[in-house]
C-alpha positions, 0 to 999 in steps of 0.5 A: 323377451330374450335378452339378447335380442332386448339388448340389441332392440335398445341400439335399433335407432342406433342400427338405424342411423348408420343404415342411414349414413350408408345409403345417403353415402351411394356406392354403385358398382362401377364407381370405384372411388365412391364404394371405397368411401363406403369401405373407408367408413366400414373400416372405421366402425370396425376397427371401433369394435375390435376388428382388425381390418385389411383391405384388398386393393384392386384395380378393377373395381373398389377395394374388398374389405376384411375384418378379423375379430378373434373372440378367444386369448387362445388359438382358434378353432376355426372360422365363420366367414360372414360374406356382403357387398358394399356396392348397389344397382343405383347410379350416382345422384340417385339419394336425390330422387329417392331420398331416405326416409322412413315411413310408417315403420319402414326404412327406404332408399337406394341399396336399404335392402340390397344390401346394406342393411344387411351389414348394419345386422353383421356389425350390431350382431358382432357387438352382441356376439362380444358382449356374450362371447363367453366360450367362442372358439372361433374366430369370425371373419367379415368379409365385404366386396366391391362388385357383387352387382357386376358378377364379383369378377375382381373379388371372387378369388378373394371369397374363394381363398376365404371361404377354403379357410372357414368352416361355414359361410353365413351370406348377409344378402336379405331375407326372403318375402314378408316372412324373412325366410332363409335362402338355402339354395340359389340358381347359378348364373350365366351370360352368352354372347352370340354375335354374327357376321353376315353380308350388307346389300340394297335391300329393295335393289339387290336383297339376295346378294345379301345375308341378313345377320338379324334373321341369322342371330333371330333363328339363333335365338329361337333355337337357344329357348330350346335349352330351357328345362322348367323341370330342372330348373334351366331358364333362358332370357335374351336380354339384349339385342342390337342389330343393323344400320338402317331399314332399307340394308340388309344387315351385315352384323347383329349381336345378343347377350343372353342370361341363363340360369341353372339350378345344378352344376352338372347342368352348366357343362352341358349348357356350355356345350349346346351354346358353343355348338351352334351352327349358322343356318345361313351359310354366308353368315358367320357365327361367333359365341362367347361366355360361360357360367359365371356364377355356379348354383348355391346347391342345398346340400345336407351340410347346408340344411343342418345350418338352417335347422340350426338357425331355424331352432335359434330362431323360436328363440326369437319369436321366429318361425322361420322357413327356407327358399330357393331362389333365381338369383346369385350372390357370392354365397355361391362361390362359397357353397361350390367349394363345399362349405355350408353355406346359409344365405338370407341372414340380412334385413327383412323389407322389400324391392331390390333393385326397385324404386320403393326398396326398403326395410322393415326397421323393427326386424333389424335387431331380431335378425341381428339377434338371430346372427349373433345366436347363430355364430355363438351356436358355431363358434362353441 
C-alpha cells in the first residue's frame, strides 16, 4: 500500500469523528452566528496544525475563514489555494430529523456531503503534506467561506482577491457519482426576476376594463423557454411564481424568479441582453426585469485538463482510476476558473445526495482522497 495513503487509513476514525462534530454542529447559510461556531471550530483545528488563521469578518453573512500554512524557512514560490464552504442547504433542527450516524460503511447527515467532509479531506491532507513536505515551495492557502449555498455574495471578492494571488485552485466540493470522478467543468449560474404590473378589474362585471399580469408574466414566461439551447448547453427554469388576489379579480401584479444556467461565458451577455430586451404584449401592462448572471461557468480550459492529468496520474498511485465530468451546478471554483487560474474542482468526499435526505459519505474513501490531495499539493507545491 502506498505509504502515504496507509498513514492517512490509520486517522480515518479520526477523520470520522470531527465529520462528525461538524455536521452535529448545523450551519445553514442564512444563520450567521451558527456558520461562525463552525468557523471558530476550524480555527481551532488549524491553528493545532501550524496554520495561521485570519478571519474576514462580514456583515452580511458568517464570517470567511483563511489559513495560511508556510511548508518552506524560505521564501515562497508560490501559492495553492484550497477553496470550501462551511455553510449548508439545511435549516436548524435538522440533526434532529436526520441524525448522524453511520451505516453499512457510510456516514449520513445534514452537510456530510455538502461539503464538510470535504474539509476534513483538506485538514487530514494538510497533516500528510506536513509529515511529507520535504521540497514544497509553495505555500498553501485554505480558504472556507460563509454563503456558497446563497451565491457567495458576501465572499466572492474575497475568493477573487485570493485566487489573483495562486498559481492553482483546488475546489474541495465532493466528487462526482459512485466513482468519485473529478469535476473540470461547471455551468455558470444565473437568476431573472420579471415582475409585471398590470390593471385589477371584476372579472365577471367588467373583465375588459382589466389587464391580467398573470396572463402577461404566462406569455413572458413562455417566450423565455425560447432561450434554452440544449446544444450549448443553455437551460431555463421558472422556479417561482406568485401572482393575483383572488380567482374572481383579474390580477394587478404577478412576479417570477427564473434560473438560467450557461456552459460558456460569451453565452451570458447574450442571454442578459434577450431578458432585458422583453416587451409587454399587452400594452396596459408593465414589465419590469431584474438580474443577471451571478456565478460565470468553471470553462475547461488546457490549464485545467493539465491539473486533472496530474491527479488522474497521482491517482493510479492510490488505486484510483479517475475520470472527469461536467456538471450543472456552480460552486465558488467558478470564480477562480474566470479569473483564469487552473482550477480542479471535486477533490472532496465520495458519497451521495446533496441536498437530499439520505446524503452521505463513503467513509472509507475519506483517506484515499485526502491522500489523492496531499500528493497532488506536494506534485504543485515542488
Amino acid at each position: 500500500m502506498n505509504p502515504l495513503l496507509k498513514g492517512l487509513n490509520q486517522k480515518k476514525d479520526e477523520m470520522l469523528a470531527l465529520l462528525r462534530q461538524l455536521v452535529e454542529l448545523e450551519s445553514p447559510s442564512t444563520e450567521k452566528a451558527a456558520v461562525d461556531r463552525v468557523a471558530r471550530l476550524l480555527g481551532d483545528c488549524i491553528a493545532q496544525r501550524g496554520g495561521k488563521v485570519r478571519v474576514f469578518p462580514s456583515r452580511q453573512a458568517g464570517d470567511i475563514l483563511r489559513a495560511e500554512f508556510k511548508f518552506t524557512s524560505g521564501r515562497a514560490a508560490g501559492q495553492i489555494l484550497l477553496l470550501g464552504h462551511m455553510d449548508t442547504v439545511w435549516e436548524m433542527g435538522t440533526i434532529a430529523k436526520m441524525p448522524f450516524h453511520v451505516a453499512k460503511g457510510r456516514a449520513y447527515g445534514p452537510g456530510s456531503y455538502d461539503m464538510k467532509a470535504g474539509i476534513v479531506i483538506a485538514l487530514y491532507a494538510l497533516d500528510a503534506v506536513r509529515a511529507a513536505g520535504e521540497g514544497m515551495r509553495k505555500n498553501v492557502v485554505l480558504l472556507l467561506t460563509a454563503d456558497e449555498e446563497t451565491g457567495s455574495k458576501a465572499s466572492r471578492g474575497v475568493i477573487e482577491k485570493e485566487a489573483w494571488k495562486s498559481d492553482c485552485a483546488l475546489v474541495l466540493e465532493s466528487a462526482h457519482g459512485p466513482e468519485g470522478a473529478l469535476k473540470t467543468a461547471r455551468k455558470g449560474v444565473g437568476e431573472y426576476e420579471i415582475r409585471v404590473q398590470g390593471r385589477a378589474a371584476h372579472a365577471g362585471l367588467e373583465p375588459e376594463k382589466g389587464a391580467s399580469a398573470i396572463v402577461e408574466l404566462s406569455r413572458q414566461l413562455l417566450r423565455t423557454l425560447d432561450f434554452a439551447d440544449e446544444k450549448r448547453g443553455i437551460t431555463i427554469n421558472p422556479g417561482v411564481i406568485q401572482g393575483g388576489t383572488r380567482s374572481n379579480v383579474v390580477a394587478a401584479e404577478a412576479v417570477a424568479r427564473v434560473d438560467v444556467r450557461i456552459t460558456r461565458l460569451a453565452d451570458g451577455a447574450k442571454l442578459h441582453r434577450r431578458f432585458m430586451g422583453l416587451k409587454p404584449f399587452d400594452k396596459w401592462t408593465k414589465l419590469t426585469v431584474s438580474g443577471g448572471i451571478n456565478r460565470p461557468p468553471l470553462e475547461r480550459t488546457k490549464a485545467t485538463a493539465e491539473l486533472f492529468g496530474k491527479a488522474k496520474k497521482l491517482g493510479r498511485e492510490l488505486g484510483l482510476n479517475l475520470s472527469e465530468v461536467a456538471v450543472g451546478g456552480g460552486s465558488d471554483g467558478n470564480f477562480t476558473s474566470a479569473l483564469g487560474v487552473p482550477t480542479l474542482d471535486g477533490m472532496g468526499s465520495v458519497g451521495d445526495g446533496a441536498h437530499a435526505n439520505y446524503e452521505h459519505v463513503v467513509i472509507s474513501e475519506l483517506p484515499r482522497r485526502a491522500a489523492l490531495l496531499a500528493r497532488l499539493i506536494l506534485e504543485l507545491g515542488k
